[in-house]
Structures are given as C-alpha cells and as structure tokens.
VEXMI-860234 format. One record per residue: residue number from 0; chain; x, y, z of N, C-alpha, C, CB in turn. Coordinates in steps of 0.05 Angstrom, whole numbers, plus 5000, padded with zeros to 4 digits. Glycine has a CB too. Layout:
! residues N
NUM; A; X; Y; Z; X; Y; Z; X; Y; Z; X; Y; Z
...
END
This chain:
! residues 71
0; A; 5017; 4976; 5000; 5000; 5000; 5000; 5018; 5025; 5000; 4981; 5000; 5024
1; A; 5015; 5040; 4979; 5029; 5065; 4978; 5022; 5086; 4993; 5030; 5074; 4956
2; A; 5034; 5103; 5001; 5016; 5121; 5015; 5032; 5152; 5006; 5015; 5112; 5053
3; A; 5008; 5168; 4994; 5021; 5196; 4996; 5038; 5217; 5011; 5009; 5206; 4995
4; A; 5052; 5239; 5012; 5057; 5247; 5039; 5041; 5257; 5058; 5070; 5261; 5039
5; A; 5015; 5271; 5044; 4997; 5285; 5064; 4984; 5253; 5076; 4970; 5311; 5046
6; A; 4982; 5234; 5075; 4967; 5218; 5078; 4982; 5199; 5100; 4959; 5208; 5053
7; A; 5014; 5205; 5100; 5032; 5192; 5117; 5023; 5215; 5145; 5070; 5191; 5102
8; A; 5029; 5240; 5129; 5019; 5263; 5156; 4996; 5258; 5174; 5011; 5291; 5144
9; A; 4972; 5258; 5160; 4951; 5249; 5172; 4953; 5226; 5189; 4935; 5244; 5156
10; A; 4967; 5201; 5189; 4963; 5181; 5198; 4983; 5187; 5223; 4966; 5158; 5179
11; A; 5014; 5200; 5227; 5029; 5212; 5247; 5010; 5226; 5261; 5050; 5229; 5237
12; A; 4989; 5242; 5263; 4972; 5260; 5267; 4960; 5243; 5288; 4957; 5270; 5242
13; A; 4943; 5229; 5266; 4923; 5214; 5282; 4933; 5191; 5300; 4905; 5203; 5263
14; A; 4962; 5188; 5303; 4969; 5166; 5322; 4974; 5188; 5339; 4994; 5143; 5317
15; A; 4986; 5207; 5343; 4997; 5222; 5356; 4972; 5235; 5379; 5011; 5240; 5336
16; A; 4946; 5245; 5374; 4920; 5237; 5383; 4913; 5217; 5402; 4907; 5232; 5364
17; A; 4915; 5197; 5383; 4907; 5172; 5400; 4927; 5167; 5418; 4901; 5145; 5384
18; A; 4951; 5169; 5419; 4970; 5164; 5445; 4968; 5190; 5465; 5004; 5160; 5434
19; A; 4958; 5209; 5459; 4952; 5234; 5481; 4935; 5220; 5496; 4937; 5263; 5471
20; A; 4908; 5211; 5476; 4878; 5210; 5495; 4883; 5192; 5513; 4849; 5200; 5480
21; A; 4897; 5170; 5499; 4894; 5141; 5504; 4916; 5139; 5543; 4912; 5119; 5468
22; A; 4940; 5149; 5536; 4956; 5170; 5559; 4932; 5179; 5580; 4970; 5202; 5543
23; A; 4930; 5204; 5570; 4902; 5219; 5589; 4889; 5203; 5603; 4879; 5231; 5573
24; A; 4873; 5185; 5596; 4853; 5167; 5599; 4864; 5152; 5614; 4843; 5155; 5579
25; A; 4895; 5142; 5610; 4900; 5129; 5642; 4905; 5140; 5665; 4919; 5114; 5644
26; A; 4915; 5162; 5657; 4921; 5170; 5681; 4910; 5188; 5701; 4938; 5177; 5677
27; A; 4884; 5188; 5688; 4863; 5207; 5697; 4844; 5171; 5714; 4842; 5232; 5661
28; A; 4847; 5148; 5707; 4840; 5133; 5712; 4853; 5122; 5738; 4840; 5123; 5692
29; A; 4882; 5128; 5734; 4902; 5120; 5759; 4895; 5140; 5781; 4936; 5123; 5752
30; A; 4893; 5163; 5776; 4900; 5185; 5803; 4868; 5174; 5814; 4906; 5230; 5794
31; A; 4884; 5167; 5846; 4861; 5155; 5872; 4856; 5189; 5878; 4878; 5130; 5907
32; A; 4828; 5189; 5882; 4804; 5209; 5877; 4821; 5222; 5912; 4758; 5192; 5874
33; A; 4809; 5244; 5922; 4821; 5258; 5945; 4798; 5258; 5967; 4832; 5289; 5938
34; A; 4786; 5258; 5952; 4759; 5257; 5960; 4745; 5237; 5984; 4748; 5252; 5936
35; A; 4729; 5240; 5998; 4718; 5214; 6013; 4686; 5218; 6012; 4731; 5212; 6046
36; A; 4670; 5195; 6016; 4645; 5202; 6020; 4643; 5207; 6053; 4625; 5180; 6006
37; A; 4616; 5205; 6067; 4610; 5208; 6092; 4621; 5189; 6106; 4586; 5209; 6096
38; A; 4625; 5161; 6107; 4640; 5142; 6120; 4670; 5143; 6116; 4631; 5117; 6111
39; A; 4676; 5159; 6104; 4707; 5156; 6105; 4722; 5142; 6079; 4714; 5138; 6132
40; A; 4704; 5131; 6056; 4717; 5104; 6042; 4714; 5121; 6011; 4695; 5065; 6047
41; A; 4736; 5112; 6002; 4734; 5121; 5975; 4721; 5107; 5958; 4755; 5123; 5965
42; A; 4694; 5115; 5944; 4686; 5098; 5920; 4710; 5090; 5896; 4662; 5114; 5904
43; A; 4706; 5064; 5885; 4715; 5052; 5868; 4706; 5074; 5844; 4705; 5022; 5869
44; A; 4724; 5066; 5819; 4702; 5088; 5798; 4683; 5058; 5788; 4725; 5112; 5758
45; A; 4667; 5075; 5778; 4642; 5058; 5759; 4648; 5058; 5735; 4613; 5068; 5759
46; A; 4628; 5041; 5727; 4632; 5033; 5702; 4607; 5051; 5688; 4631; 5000; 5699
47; A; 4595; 5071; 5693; 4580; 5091; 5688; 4598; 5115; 5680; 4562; 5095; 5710
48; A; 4618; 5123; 5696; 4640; 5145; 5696; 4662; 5126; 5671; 4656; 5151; 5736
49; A; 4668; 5106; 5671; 4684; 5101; 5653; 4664; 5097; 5622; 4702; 5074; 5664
50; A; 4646; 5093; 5614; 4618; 5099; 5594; 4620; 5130; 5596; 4583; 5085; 5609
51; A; 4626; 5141; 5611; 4621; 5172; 5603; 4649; 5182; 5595; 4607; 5194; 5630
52; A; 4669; 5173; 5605; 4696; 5182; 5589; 4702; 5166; 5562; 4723; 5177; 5608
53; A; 4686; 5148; 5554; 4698; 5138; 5535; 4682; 5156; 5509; 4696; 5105; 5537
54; A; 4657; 5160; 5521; 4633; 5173; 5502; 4643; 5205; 5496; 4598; 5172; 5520
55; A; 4662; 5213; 5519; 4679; 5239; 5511; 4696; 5241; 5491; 4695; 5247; 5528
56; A; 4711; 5217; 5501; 4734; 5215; 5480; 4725; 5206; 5453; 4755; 5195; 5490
57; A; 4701; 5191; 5443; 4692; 5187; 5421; 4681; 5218; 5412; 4672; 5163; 5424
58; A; 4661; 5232; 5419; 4657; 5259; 5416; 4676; 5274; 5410; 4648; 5268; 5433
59; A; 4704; 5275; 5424; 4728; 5293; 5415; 4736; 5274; 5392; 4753; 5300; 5439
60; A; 4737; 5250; 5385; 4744; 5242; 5361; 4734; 5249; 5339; 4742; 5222; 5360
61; A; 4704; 5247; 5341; 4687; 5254; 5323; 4693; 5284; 5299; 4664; 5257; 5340
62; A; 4690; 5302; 5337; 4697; 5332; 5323; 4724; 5328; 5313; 4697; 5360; 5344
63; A; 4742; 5321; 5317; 4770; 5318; 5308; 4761; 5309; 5277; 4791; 5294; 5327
64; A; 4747; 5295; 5268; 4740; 5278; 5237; 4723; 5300; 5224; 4719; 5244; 5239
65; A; 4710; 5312; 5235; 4695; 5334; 5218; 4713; 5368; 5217; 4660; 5338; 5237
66; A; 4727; 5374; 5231; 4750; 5386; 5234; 4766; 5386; 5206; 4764; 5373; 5256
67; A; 4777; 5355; 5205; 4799; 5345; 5189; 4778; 5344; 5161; 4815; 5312; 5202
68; A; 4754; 5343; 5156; 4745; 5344; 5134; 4738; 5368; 5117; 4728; 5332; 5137
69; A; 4740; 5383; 5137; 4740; 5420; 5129; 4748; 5426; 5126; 4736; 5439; 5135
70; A; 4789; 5413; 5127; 4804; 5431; 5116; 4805; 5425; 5089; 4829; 5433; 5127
END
C-alpha cells in the first residue's frame, strides 16, 4: 500500500491523538480520587464514569473527523 505524503501526515497526526487520549485516559484513571464520601471510604470508579469518558473521548474524536474534513 502506497501512501502519499499528506496521507503519511495524517496518519502521524492521528496516532499522535490517540497516544495523548489514550495517555490521558489512564492517568486520569490512575489518580486515587482525594475525595471521601461520609463514611470515610473512597468509591471505586464505575463503570458509568468510565461509559462517560469513553463517550467523551469518542465525541472529541468525532469533532477531530469533521474538523479534518473541512480543511
């Protein structure tokens, strides 16, 4: 598969993206919250909060694809 140069660019681009978010996303996953509820105990995260970061990061993908189609 040959690939043009703008088309090699794009694909640097778009890895370069996905290793930010993908980064981000852990480590926003790692840091233990500071937080406590009334008993003292830190909630676990959910799997509702991880459904809502992923549905972010699909949304910032998205606009990232309609972005890249306007130029």
């Amino acid at each position: 598969m040959q690939l043009t140069q703008s088309e090699k660019i794009k694909l640097v681009i778009g890895a370069i993206i996905g290793a930010v978010l993908g980064a981000g996303t852990v480590w926003t996953l790692m840091q233990s919250p500071t937080e406590t509820d009334a008993d003292g105990e830190i909630e676990p995260i959910s799997a509702k909060e991880i459904l809502t970061l992923t549905g972010t990061a699909a949304a910032l993908i998205r606009g990232l694809a309609d972005f890249r189609r306007k130029l």
